[in-house]
C-alpha positions as CSV (number, residue, x, y, z in Angstrom):
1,X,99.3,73.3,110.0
2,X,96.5,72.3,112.6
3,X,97.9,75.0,115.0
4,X,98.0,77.5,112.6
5,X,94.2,77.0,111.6
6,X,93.2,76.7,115.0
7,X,94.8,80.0,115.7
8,X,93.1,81.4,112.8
9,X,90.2,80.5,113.9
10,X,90.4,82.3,117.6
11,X,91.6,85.4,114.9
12,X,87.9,84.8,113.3
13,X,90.3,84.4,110.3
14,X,88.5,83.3,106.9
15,X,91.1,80.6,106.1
16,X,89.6,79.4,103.1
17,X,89.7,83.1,101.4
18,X,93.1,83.8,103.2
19,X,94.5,81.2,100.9
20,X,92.0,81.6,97.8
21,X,94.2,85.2,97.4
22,X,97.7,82.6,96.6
23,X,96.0,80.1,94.4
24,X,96.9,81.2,91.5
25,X,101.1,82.9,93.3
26,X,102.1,85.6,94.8
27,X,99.3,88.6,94.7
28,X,102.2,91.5,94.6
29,X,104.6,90.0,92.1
30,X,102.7,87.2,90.5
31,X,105.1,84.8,91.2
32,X,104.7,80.9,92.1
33,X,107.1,80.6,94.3
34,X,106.5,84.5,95.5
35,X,110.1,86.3,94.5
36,X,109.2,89.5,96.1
37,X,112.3,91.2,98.3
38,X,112.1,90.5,102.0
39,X,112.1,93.5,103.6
């Protein structure tokens, strides 16, 4: 998880607000797990 944020961070990603969007499942189909299709 460390890597991922520190990439993130070189991306001048917000990760905070990246993961503020699944708090509360899966923004497309509302789900918690997500059970949209993988495409």
């Amino acid at each position: 998880l460390a890597w991922l944020c520190s990439v993130a961070d070189l991306l001048r990603v917000d990760v905070d607000e990246a993961a503020s969007r699944y708090a509360n499942g899966c923004p497309k189909c509302g789900g918690k797990p997500c059970r949209c299709a993988i495409r």
